[in-house]
BAZALO-465315 format. One line per 8 residues: number of its first residue (from 1); their letters; for each residue x, y, z of C-alpha. Coordinates in steps of 0.05 Angstrom, whole numbers, plus 5000, padded with zeros to 4 digits. Example, Ala and Ser with C-alpha at 12.3 -4.5 7.8 and 13.67 -1.06 7.14 Angstrom:
! BAZALO-465315
1) AS) 5246 4910 5156 ~ 5273 4979 5143
END
This chain:
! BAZALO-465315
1) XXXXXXXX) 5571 4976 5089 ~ 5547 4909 5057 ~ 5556 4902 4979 ~ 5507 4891 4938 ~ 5528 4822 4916 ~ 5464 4797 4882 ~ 5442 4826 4809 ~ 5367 4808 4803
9) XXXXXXXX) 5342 4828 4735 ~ 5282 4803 4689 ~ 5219 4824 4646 ~ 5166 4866 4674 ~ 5127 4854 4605 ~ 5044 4873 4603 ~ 4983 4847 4552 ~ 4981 4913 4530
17) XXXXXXXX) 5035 4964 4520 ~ 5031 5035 4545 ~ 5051 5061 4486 ~ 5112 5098 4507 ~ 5150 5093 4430 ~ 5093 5087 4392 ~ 5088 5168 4383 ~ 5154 5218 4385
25) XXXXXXXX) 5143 5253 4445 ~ 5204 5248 4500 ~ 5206 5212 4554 ~ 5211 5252 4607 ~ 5171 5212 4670 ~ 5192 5140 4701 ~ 5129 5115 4707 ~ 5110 5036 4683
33) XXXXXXXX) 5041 5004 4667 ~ 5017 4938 4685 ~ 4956 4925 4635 ~ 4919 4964 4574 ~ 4929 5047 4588 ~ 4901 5106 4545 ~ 4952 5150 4549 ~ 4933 5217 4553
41) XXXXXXXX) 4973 5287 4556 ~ 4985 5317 4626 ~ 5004 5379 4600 ~ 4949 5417 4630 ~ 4910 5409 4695 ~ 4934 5393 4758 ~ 5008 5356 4769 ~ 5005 5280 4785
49) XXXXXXXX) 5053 5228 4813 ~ 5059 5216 4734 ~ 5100 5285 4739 ~ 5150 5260 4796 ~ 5225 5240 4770 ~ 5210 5172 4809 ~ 5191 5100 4806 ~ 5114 5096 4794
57) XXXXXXXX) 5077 5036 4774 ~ 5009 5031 4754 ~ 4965 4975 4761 ~ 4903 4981 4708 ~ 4828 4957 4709 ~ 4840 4894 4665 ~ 4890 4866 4717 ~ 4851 4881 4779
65) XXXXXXXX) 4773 4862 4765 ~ 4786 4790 4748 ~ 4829 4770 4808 ~ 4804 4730 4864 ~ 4826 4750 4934 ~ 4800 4750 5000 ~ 4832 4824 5017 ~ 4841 4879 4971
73) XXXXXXXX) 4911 4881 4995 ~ 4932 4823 4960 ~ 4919 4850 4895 ~ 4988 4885 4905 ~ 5014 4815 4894 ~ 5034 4826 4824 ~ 5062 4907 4833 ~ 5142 4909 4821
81) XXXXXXXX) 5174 4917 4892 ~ 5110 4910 4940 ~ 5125 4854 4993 ~ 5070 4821 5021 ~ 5068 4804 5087 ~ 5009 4752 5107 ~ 4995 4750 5182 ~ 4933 4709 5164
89) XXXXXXXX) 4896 4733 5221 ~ 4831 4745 5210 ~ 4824 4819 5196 ~ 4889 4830 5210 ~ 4905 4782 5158 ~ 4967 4829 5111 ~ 5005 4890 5090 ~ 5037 4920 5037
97) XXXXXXXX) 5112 4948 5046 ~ 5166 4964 4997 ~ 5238 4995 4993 ~ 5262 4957 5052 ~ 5210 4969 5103 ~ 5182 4908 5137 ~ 5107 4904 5144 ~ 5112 4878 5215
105) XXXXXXXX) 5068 4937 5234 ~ 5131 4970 5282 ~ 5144 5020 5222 ~ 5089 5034 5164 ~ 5127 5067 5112 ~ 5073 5077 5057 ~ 5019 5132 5059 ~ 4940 5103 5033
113) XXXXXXXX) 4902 5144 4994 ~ 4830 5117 4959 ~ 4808 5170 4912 ~ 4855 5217 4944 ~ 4831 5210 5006 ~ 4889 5197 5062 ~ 4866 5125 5090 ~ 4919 5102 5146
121) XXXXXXXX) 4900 5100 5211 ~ 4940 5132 5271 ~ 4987 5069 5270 ~ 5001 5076 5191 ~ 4956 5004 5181 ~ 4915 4998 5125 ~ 4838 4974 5149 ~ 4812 5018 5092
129) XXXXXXXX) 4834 4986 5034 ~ 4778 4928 5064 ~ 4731 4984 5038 ~ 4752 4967 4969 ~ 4725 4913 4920 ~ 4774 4891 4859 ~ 4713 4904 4804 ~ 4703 4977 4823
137) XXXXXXXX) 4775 4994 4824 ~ 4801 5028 4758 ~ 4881 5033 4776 ~ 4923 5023 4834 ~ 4983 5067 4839 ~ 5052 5067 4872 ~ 5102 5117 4885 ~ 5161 5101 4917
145) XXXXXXXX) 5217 5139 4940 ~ 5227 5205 4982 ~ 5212 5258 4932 ~ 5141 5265 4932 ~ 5121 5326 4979 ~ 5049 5320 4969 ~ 5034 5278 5026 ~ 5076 5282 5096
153) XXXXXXXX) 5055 5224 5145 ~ 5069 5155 5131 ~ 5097 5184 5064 ~ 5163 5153 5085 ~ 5173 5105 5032 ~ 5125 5132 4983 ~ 5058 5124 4975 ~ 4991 5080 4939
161) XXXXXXXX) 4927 5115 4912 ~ 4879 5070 4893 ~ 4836 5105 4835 ~ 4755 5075 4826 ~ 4712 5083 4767 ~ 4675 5144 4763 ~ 4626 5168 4707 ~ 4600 5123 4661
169) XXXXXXXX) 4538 5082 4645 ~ 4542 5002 4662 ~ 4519 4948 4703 ~ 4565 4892 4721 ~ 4561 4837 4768 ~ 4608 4779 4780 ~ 4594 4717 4831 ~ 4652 4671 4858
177) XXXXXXXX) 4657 4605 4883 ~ 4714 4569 4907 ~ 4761 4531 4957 ~ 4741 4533 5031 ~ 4668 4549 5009 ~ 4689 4620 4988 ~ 4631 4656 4960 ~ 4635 4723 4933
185) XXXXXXXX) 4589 4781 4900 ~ 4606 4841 4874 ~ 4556 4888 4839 ~ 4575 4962 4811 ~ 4536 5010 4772 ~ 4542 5075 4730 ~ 4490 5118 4715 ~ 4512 5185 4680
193) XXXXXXXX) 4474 5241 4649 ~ 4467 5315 4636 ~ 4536 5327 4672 ~ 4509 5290 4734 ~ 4547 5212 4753 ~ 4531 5163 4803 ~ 4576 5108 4810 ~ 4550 5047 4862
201) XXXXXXXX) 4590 4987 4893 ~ 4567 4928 4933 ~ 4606 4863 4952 ~ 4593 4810 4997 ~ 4647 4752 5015 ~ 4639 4692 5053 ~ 4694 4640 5069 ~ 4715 4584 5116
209) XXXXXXXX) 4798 4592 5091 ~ 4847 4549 5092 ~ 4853 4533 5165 ~ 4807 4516 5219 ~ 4776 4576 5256 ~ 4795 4621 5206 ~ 4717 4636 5178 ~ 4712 4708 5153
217) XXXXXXXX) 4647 4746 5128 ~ 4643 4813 5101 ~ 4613 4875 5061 ~ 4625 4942 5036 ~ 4579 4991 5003 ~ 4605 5047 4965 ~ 4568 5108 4934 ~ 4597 5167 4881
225) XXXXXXXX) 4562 5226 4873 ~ 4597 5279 4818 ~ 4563 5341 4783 ~ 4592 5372 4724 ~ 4570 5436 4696 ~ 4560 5445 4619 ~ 4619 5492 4610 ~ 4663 5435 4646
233) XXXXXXXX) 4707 5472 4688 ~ 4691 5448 4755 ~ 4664 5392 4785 ~ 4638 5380 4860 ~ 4625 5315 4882 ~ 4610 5269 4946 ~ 4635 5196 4966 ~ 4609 5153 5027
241) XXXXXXXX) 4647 5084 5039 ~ 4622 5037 5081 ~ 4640 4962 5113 ~ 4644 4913 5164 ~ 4675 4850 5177 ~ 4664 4793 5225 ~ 4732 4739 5222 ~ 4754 4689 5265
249) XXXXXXXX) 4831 4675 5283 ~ 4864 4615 5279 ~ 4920 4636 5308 ~ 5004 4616 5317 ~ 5029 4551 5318 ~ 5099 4525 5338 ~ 5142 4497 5283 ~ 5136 4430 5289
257) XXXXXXXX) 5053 4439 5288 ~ 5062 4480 5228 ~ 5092 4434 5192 ~ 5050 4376 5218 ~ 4992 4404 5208 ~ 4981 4469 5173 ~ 4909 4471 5174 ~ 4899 4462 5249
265) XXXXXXXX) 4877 4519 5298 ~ 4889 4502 5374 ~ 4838 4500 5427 ~ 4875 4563 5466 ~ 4849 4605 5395 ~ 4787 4588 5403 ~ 4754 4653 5425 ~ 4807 4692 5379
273) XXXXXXXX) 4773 4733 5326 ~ 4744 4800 5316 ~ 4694 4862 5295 ~ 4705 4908 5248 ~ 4671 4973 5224 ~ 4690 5025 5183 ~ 4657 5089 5144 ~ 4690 5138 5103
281) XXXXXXXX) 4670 5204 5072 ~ 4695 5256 5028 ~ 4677 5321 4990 ~ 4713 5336 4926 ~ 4719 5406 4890 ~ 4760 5418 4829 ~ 4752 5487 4786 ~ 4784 5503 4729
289) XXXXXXXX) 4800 5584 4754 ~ 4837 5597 4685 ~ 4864 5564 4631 ~ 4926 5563 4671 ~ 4903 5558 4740 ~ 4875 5500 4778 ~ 4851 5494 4844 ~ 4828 5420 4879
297) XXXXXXXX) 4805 5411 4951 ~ 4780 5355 4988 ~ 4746 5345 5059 ~ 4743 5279 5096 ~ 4718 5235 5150 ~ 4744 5172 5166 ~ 4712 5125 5226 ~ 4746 5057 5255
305) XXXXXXXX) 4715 5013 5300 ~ 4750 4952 5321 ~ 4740 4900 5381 ~ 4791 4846 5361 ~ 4798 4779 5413 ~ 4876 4745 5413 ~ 4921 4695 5436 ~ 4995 4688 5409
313) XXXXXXXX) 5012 4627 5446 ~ 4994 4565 5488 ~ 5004 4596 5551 ~ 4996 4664 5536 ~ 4944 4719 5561 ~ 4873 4723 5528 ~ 4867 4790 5505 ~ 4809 4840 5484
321) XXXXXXXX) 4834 4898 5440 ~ 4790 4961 5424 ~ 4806 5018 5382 ~ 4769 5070 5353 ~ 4785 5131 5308 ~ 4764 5183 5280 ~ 4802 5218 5226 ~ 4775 5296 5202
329) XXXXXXXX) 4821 5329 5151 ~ 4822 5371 5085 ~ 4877 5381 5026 ~ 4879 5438 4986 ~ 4923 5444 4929 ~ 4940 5497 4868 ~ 4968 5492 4812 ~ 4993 5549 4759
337) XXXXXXXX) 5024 5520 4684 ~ 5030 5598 4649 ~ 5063 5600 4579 ~ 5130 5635 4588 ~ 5170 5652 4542 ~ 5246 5634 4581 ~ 5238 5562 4588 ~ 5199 5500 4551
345) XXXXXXXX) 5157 5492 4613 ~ 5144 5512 4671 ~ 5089 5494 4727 ~ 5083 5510 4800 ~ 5043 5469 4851 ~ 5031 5488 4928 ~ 4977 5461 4975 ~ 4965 5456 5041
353) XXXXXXXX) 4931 5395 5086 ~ 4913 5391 5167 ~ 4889 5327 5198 ~ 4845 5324 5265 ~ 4853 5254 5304 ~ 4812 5233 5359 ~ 4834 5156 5376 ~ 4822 5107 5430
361) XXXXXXXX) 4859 5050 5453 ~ 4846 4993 5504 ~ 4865 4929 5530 ~ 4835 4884 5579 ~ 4858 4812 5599 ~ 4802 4768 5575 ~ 4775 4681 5599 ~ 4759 4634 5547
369) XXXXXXXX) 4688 4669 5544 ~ 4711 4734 5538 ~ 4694 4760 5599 ~ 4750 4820 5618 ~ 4791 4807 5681 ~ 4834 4861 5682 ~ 4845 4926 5639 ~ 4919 4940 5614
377) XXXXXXXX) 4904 4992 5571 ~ 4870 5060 5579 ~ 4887 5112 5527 ~ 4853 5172 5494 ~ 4899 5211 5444 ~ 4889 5269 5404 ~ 4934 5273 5341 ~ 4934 5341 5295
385) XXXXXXXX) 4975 5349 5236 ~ 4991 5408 5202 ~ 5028 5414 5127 ~ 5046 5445 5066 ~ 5087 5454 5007 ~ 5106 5482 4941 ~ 5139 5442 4882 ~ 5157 5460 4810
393) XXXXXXXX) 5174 5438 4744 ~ 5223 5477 4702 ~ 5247 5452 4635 ~ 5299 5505 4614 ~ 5306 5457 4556 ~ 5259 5408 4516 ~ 5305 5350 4545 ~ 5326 5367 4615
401) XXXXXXXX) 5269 5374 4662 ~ 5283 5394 4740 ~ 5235 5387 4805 ~ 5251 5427 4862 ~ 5202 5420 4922 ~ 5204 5434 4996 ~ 5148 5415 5055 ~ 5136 5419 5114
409) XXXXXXXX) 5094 5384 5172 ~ 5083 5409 5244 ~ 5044 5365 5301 ~ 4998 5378 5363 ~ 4961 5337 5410 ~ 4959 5310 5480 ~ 4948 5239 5511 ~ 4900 5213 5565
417) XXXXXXXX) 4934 5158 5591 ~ 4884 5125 5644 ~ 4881 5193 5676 ~ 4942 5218 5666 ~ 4951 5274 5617 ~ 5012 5278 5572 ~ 5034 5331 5517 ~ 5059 5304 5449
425) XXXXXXXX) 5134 5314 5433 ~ 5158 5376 5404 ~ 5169 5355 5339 ~ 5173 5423 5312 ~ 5176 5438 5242 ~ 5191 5376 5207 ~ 5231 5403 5143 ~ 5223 5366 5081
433) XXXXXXXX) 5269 5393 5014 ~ 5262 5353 4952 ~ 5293 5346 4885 ~ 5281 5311 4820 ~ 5315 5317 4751 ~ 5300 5280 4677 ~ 5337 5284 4624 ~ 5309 5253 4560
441) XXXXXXXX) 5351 5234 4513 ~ 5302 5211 4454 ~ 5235 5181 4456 ~ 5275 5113 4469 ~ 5320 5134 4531 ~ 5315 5178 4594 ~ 5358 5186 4649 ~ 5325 5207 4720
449) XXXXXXXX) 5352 5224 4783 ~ 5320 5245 4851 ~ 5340 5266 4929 ~ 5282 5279 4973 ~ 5280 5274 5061 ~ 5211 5250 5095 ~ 5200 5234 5161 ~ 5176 5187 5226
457) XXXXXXXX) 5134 5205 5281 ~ 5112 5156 5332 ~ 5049 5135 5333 ~ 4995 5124 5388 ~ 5029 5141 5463 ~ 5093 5139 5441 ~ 5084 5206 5411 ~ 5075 5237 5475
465) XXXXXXXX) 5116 5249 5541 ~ 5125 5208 5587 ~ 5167 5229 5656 ~ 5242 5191 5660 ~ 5243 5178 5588 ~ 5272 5224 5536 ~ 5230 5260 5487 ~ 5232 5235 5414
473) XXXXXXXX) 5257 5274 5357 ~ 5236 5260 5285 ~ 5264 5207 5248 ~ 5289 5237 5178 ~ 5295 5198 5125 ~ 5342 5222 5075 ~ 5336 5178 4996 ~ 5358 5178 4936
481) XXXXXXXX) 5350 5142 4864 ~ 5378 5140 4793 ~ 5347 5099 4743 ~ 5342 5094 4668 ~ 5272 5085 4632 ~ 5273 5059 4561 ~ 5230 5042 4511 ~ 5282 5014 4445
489) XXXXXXXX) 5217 4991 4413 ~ 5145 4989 4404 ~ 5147 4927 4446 ~ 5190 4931 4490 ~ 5202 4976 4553 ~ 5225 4978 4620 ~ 5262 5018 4687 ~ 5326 5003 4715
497) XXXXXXXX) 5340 5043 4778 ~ 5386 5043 4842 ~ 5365 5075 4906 ~ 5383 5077 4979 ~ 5349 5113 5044 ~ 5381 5126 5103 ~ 5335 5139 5163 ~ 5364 5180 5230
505) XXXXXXXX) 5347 5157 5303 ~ 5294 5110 5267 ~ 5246 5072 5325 ~ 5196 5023 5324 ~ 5139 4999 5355 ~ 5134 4952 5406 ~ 5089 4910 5387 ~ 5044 4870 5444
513) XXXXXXXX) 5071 4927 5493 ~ 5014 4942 5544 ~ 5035 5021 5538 ~ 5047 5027 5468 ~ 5113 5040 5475 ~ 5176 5048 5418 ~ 5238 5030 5422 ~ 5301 5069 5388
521) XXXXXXXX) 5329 5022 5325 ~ 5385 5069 5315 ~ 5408 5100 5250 ~ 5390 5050 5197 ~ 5412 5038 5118 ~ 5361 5018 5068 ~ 5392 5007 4989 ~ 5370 4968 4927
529) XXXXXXXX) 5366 4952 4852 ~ 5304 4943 4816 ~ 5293 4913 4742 ~ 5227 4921 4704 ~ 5224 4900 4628 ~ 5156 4900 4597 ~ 5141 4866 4525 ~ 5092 4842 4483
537) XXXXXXXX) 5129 4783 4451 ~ 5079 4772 4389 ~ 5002 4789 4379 ~ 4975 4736 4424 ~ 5040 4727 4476 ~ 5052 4779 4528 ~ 5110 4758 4589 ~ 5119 4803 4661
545) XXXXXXXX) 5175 4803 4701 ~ 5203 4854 4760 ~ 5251 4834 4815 ~ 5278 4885 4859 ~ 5348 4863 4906 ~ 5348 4903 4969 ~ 5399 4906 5033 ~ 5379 4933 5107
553) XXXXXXXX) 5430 4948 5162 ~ 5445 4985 5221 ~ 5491 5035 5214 ~ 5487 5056 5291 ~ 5451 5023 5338 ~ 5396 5052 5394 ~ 5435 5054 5466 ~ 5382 5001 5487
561) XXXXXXXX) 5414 4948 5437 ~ 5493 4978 5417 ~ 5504 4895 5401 ~ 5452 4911 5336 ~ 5508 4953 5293 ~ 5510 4923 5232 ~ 5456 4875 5242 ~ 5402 4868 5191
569) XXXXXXXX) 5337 4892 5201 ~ 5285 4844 5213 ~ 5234 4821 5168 ~ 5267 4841 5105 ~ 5282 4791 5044 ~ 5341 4810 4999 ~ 5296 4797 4935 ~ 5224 4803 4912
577) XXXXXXXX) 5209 4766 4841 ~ 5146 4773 4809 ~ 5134 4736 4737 ~ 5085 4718 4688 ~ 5055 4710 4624 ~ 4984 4723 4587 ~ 4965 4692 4522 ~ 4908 4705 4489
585) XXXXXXXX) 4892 4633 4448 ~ 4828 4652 4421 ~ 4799 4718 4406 ~ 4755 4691 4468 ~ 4804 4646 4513 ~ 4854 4681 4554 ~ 4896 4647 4596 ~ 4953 4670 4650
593) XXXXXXXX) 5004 4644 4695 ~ 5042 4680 4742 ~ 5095 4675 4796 ~ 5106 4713 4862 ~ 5178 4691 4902 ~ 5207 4728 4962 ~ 5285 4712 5004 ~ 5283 4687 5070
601) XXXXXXXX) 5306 4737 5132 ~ 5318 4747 5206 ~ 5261 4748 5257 ~ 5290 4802 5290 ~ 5348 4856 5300 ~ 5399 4813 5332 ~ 5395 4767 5278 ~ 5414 4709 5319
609) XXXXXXXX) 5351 4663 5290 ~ 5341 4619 5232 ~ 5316 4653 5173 ~ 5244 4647 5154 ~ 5200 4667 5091 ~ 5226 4645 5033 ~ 5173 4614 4984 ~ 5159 4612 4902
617) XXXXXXXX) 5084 4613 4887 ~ 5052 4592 4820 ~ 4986 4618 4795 ~ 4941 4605 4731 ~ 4889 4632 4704 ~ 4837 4624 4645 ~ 4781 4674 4622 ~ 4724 4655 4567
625) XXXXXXXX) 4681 4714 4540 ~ 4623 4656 4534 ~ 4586 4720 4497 ~ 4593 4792 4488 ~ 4572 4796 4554 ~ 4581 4737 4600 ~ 4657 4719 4621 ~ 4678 4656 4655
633) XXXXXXXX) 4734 4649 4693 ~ 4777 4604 4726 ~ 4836 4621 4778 ~ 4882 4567 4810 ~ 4925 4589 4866 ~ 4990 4558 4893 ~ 4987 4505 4838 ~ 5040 4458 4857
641) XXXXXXXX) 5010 4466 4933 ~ 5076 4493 4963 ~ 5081 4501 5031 ~ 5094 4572 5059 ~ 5088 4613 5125 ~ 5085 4682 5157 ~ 5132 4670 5218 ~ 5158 4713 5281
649) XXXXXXXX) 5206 4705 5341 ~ 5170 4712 5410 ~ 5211 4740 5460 ~ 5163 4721 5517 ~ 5160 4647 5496 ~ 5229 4647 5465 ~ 5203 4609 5412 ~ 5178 4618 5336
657) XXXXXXXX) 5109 4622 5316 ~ 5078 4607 5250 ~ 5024 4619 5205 ~ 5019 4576 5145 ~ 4997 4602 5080 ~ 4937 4574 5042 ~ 4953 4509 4997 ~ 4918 4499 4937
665) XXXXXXXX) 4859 4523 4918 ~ 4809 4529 4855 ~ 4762 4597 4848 ~ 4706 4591 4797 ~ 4670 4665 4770 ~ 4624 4689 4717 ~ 4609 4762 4700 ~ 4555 4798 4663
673) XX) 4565 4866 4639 ~ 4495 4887 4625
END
């Protein structure tokens, strides 16, 4: 087992405090706050991640709505622990990850949710946070570790809900201009009355990027539609999401082009790009049964369409990918708080979910003009998913609080692969027991502790049988974490916490494989130490700072690769640094600075290449309220124009291939609230 040698610690510090000493109530959650919060009891209603013993950040309106980006994933760029990992690729151009899980797209370890909605698709990618546009989003939340049993697939790591505005009356609208001719519109609306709300979001972006070939153009329309009744104790309501994107690929380059010339695309990418489409919808009901009983459902539909052209190397094949999903599912949850008389509190949540998949994958070998050739790929999948669960909250005393839960997940479907029929594995019952203690100390200091399994399924054919190879098992993942949240002043607060998840038989995805195959990893070790201090350091100065030190390895390797034992895992950096500082010079003039830095790592499980990655990024910012209602801003990216890259070893070409990051780049924006 590999010590954890390196110590990385620092200030996770926010504009505006959350408020956690300013009042005398315990602490007895270990969740943070990026950005101005009204705190408000949770005491009644439904349980939240706010209620898990567990690291949960939250990432408000006033640090999302002003940022530039390209891809809503990038907004995670400032969330404590997130790694970013920038493909660049037209619409596949990132992806979040965190507590030691690459985003290489062979494991996806965090479960999507917009508005509660689950929003992965059958791989675990995220396409439908592309829905999203940063001025309509009120807070983006993340829960990681294994004790949350409200979600089972993809819920590995944790999980990210991404909260938009609802209710309300406004009208904003905020136009960008910038590097690489980016232009960019956003437009939301609120219109509330007489218990009724409709909320309204349109964006348009159009850019050329950084390099050559790399021209992107999309859109996404978004509609809210929530009735309240006078007496306020229920509340039905409709949401229909919709976008597309058109994006060109500029595709890998060899090191020595890379580094020659970043901006370049070669003439083998020329016909690389893609299509995208994608619709979401959802039905929300919440009622208010009692004052101690409350019951929330939600029914979805979620719709992919995708027709993406690629070429990894000089040499390679021209491919033609296609895939399209459709996603049907509904959650159901209730939850009971009674007054008892035998402990401080108590609360009991159960709920139950089921999610329909009917997916499509295939592959055809593809000229210069995209005319097919030949087809490699000819798959038609259905993918159920069946799960529930029960969790509770029992404080026998006002300073000890305990969370006991237990899920479980079941799955069904078969496989038509190019007229073949295959069953899925017998997974089984996939058992998930949870548990989660606080104990507060004072409203300064709080110890919290928590032990939870999830789980790993393979995703698209691997999932299902195939004659001469052995049928998969799930992949348990078994975590834990202790951490200390503290608040010494009304200034000043901040998380320390330890964790470590150990996964069983874990596989991946083999990525580029004409079958969709997975191979076996073995049993692997995930462990870290994360650091988050928040402060305001006087009335006009606030500073931010997380860093989070993590270690892979495998403990056991798969039969296929017994060489891998104690090898690293690929793809993951041993630190992730995010920094920064807001001051507000005028009661008008803000301005902000902030760094993002990442470790170098191995390309892949034998660890016998050069390490790649590494990078420290420097951002500014400066925001004018030129009146009451019209902001400028300004946003300059990469200011000191360091070079960085996305890079992976190809075993077919036995070389590495590159995708450099954007340089510098300017982004001018005004808004008017009106």
């Amino acid at each position: 087992m590999k010590s954890l040698k390196v110590f990385s610690l620092g200030f996770l510090l926010t504009q505006s405090m959350s408020g956690y000493a300013a009042d005398n109530a315990l602490i007895d959650d270990a969740s943070l706050s990026l950005g101005s919060l009204v705190v408000s009891s949770d005491s009644t209603g439904p349980l939240t991640s706010r209620n898990l013993s567990t690291s949960v950040d939250v990432l408000n309106q006033d640090r999302i709505e002003d940022q530039n980006v390209s891809y809503t994933w990038q907004l995670f760029d400032q969330m404590p622990g997130v790694m970013l990992t920038q493909f660049g690729m037209g619409n596949e151009s990132g992806k979040i990850s965190f507590r030691g899980f690459n985003g290489e797209g062979e494991v996806n370890a965090v479960k999507l949710l917009i508005d509660g909605i689950p929003s992965n698709q059958n791989s675990g990618n995220m396409p439908y946070l592309e829905l999203l546009t940063p001025l309509e989003i009120e807070s983006i939340e993340v829960v990681r570790g294994t004790n949350d049993p409200r979600y089972g697939l993809h819920n590995i790591a944790g999980n990210v809900d991404i909260f938009t505005r609802q209710g309300g009356n406004y009208n904003k609208a905020r136009v960008t201009y910038g590097s690489y001719a980016t232009r960019n519109v956003q437009f939301i609306s609120g219109i509330e009355s007489n218990g009724f709300s409709q909320n309204y979001a349109i964006s348009y972006l159009n850019s050329n990027r950084y390099r050559h070939h790399s021209d992107i153009e999309k859109s996404t329309f978004s509609g809210k539609w929530f009735y309240t009744p006078n007496d306020g104790r229920a509340q039905i309501g409709f949401i229909a999401r919709h976008g597309k994107a058109e994006a060109q690929e500029a595709g890998y380059l060899t090191r020595a082009e890379a580094h020659h010339d970043p901006e370049q695309s070669r003439p083998h990418n020329e016909a690389d790009g893609g299509d995208r489409m994608m619709n979401q919808f959802s039905a929300h009901l919440d009622i208010d049964i009692t004052d101690n009983l409350f019951w929330s459902s939600k029914a979805y539909l979620n719709e992919l369409d995708e027709d993406r052209y690629v070429t990894y190397a000089a040499g390679g094949n021209h491919n033609e990918r296609l895939t399209e999903e459709e996603h049907k599912g509904v959650l159901s949850t209730l939850t009971w708080r009674p007054d008892v008389s035998w402990a401080h509190e108590f609360s009991l949540m159960g709920g139950v979910s089921a999610e329909f998949q009917n997916n499509e994958s295939r592959r055809y070998l593809v000229d210069m003009d995209r005319n097919r050739t030949v087809q490699k790929r000819n798959q038609k999948f259905d993918f159920d998913i069946y799960g529930g669960f029960i969790q509770a909250i029992y404080k026998p005393t006002e300073k000890l609080k305990i969370v006991p839960a237990f899920r479980v997940d079941t799955v069904r479907g078969s496989l038509n692969d190019n007229g073949t029929h295959r069953g899925i594995n017998d997974y089984g019952n996939i058992s998930q027991p949870k548990l989660s203690a606080v104990y507060s100390f004072n409203n300064q200091y709080a110890l919290y502790t928590n032990w939870g399994k999830t789980f790993q399924v393979a995703d698209g054919a691997s999932s299902y049988k195939k004659v001469g190879v052995p049928e998969l098992s799930p992949s348990i993942n078994e975590g834990w974490e202790v951490g200390l949240k503290f608040t010494p002043t009304d200034w000043l607060n901040g998380r320390i916490a330890v964790w470590q998840q150990v996964a069983s038989d874990e596989y991946k995805k083999r990525l580029g494989d004409p079958d969709g195959n997975s191979e076996n990893i073995g049993k692997t070790q995930r462990r870290g130490i994360d650091f988050q201090f928040n402060a305001q350091a006087s009335d006009k100065l606030g500073l931010w700072f997380a860093a989070s030190y993590q270690d892979s390895e495998i403990l056991k390797a798969g039969a296929e690769t017994p060489l891998n034992k104690g090898n690293e895992i690929d793809h993951v950096p041993h630190y992730l640094i995010d920094a920064g500082a807001d001051y507000q010079a005028t009661p008008k003039l803000k301005l902000s600075s902030w760094i993002s830095a990442q470790d170098d790592a191995y390309l892949n499980q034998e660890n016998d290449t050069n390490k790649y990655g590494q990078y420290v990024l420097v951002n500014a910012s400066a925001s004018y309220a030129l009146t009451q209602k019209v902001t400028l801003d300004l946003e300059l990216k990469n200011i000191f124009d360091r070079y960085y890259e996305y890079v992976w070893w190809s075993k077919d070409f036995n070389e590495t291939l590159h995708s450099p990051g954007d340089g510098r780049s300017i982004y001018g924006s005004i808004q008017y609230d009106f």
